[in-house]
N, C-alpha and C positions, 0 to 999 in steps of 0.2 A: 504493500500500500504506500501509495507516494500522493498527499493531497497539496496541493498547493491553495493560501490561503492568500489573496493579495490584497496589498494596505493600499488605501486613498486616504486623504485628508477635504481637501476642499479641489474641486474641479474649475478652472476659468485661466487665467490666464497673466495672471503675476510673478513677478520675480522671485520666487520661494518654491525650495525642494517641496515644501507642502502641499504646490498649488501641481496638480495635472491638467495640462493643457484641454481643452473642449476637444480638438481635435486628436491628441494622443487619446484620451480615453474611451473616443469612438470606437479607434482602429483598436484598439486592446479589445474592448466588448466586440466588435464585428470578427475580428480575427479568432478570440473564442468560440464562438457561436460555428464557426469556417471550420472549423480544425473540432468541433464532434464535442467540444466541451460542457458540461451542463452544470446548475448551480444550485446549491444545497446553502441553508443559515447555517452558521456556527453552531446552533444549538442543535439543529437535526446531525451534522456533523459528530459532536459530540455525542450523542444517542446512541449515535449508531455504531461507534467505538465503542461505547459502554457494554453494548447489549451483543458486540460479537459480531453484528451482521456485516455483510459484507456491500461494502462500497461499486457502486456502477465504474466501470471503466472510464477516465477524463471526468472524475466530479469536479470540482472547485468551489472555492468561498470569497466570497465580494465580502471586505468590510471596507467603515468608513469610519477612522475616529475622530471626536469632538462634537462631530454633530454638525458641519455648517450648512448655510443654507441652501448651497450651490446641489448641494445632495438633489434634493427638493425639484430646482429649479430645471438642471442641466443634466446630473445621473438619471433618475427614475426614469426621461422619458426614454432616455435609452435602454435601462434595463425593460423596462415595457415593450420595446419594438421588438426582442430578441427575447421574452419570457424570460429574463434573468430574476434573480433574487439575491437581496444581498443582508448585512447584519452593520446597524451602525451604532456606534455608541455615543450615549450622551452622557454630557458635564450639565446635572437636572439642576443646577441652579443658575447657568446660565443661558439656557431657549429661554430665543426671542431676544437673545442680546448681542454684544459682540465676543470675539473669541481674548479678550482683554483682562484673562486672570491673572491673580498675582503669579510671578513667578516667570510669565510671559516675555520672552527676549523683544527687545525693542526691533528686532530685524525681522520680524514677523508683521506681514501687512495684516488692518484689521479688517474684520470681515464677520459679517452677520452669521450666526446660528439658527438653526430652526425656532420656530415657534410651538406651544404643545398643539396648535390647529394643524398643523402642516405635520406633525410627529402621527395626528390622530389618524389623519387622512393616509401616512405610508403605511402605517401598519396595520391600518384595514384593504392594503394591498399586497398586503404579504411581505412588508420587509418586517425583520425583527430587528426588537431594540434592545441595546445591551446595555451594561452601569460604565461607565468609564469615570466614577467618581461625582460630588457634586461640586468641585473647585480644583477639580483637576491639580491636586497637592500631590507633590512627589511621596507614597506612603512610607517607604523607607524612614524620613524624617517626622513622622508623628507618632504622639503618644495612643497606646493600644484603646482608650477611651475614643479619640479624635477619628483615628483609625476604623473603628467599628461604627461612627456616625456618616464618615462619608461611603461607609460601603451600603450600610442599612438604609440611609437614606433616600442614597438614589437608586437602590435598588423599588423603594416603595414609591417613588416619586414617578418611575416610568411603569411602573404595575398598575398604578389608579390612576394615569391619564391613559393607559392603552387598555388597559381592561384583561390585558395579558402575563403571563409570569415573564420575570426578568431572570436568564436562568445562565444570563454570560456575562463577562467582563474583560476589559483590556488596562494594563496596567499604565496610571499618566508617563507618559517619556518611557518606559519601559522597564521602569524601576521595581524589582522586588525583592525578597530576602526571603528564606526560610519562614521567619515568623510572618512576613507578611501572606507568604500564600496557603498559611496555615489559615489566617484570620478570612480570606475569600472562599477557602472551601466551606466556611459554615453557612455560606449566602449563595454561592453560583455550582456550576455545573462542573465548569469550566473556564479557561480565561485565556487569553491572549499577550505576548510582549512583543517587545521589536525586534529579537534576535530573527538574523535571517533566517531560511531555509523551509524545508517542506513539512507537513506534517508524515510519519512510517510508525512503524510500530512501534520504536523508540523513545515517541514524544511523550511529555508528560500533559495530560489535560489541562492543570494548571501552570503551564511552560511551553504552549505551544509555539511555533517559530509562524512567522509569517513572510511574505515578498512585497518589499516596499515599490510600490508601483513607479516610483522615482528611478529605479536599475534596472526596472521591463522597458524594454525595447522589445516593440512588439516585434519581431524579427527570434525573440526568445520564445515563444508563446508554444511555436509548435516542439521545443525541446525540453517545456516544462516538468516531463518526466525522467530525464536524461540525464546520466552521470555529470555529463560535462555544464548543464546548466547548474548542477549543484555543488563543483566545484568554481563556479564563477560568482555563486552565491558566499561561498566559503572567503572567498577571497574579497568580495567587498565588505562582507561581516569585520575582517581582520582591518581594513582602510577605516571603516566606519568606528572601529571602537579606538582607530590613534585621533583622529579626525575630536570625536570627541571627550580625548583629554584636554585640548588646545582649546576648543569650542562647547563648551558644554551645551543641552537641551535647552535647561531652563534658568533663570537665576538663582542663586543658591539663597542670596537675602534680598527678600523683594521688597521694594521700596513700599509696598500698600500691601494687607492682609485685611480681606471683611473679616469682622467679627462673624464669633458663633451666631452669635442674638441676630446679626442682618443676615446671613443664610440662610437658619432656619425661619425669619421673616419671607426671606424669597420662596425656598419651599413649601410653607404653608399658604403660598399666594396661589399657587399653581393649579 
């Protein structure tokens, strides 16, 4: 079994690894669709790893973390034309706002996030919504109290505005520790990082590797189960983690933190 799980952030057309071009992300979905691939959620993913069964030849997994709007706007209609499905995760205390949490690198353009109207409306088309946290805080750096409010929260905060179980997660910037994926197995299924690579039987559910759609050239798409695409994953894994000793993710002391009291004010708005 070799699944391949590939990351988006926001689709359009700015100057940041974050953003995929309108047009790159076509040819990536259209060249899927070409080459026989088909698309399963995170969580039936995970199920189906649980329970044994066995995976259709050329599955794959659409995620999108943070939640922005461009999902909405510029994805959907394409996974729509091509029956795709995909799994995105939300920061539930900031839809309907911008992508401007603490911690946020000032070299990140800003950019709107979904609304819970627009969350309502994908996931009664079949995407599913995952916790990616409610303030998108590195968890590594918080205490096990603070810890188990950003997971329980936004896990209950995308359950009562979708009406469905939140049964995934992706860790903010990719950060975890032993004790932290101790603290997500009491809430998710399963979860996501940013370490490259594919999912096999090797992977752990809560340590799955993913393909940051920034190193797809669609020109890879049809080798995505291939030694040699997964040594070329290997090798920008190794780029990407000297890359950021020099550059990190996010700030380590951010100049603004909401309080608890205005968070859980947002959350209880929703």
């Amino acid at each position: 079994m070799r699944v391949p799980i590939i990351t988006y952030h926001a689709i359009g057309d700015k100057n940041s690894p974050l953003w995929t071009p309108v047009e790159v992300f076509e040819e990536h979905i259209k060249t899927l669709w070409e080459h026989g691939w088909r698309t399963i959620t995170l969580g039936e993913l995970i199920a189906k790893i649980r329970s044994g069964k066995n995976l259709k030849e050329k599955t794959c997994v659409l995620t999108f973390d943070d939640g922005y709007e461009s999902v909405y706007n510029l994805a959907w209609p394409q996974l729509q034309k091509y029956k795709f499905t995909a799994t995105v995760f939300l920061i539930t205390s900031y839809c309907g706002k911008t992508n401007q949490w603490p911690g946020q690198p000032d070299t990140v353009p800003e950019e709107k996030l979904l609304n819970w109207n627009q969350v309502k409306e994908l996931s009664k088309g079949g995407i599913e919504f995952g916790a990616h946290t409610r303030s998108h805080a590195s968890l590594t750096s918080l205490t096990p109290d603070r810890l188990i409010e950003e997971l329980a929260s936004s896990k209950e905060s995308i359950e009562r505005n979708t009406g469905k179980p939140c049964r995934v997660f992706a860790y903010p910037y990719g950060d975890y520790s032993s004790a932290v994926v101790n603290f997500v197995r009491r809430f998710f299924d399963g979860a996501v990082g940013t370490n490259l690579g594919s999912v096999d039987d090797t992977s752990s559910l809560y340590m799955l590797p993913r393909i940051d759609a920034y190193y797809l050239n669609p020109r890879w798409i049809p080798q995505l189960q291939r030694n040699r695409f997964k040594e070329y994953l290997r090798l920008r894994q190794a780029m990407r983690s000297i890359r950021r000793l020099v550059y990190p993710d996010y700030q380590a002391q951010p100049a603004a933190v909401e309080s608890e009291a205005e968070l859980s004010r947002q959350d209880s708005a929703t």
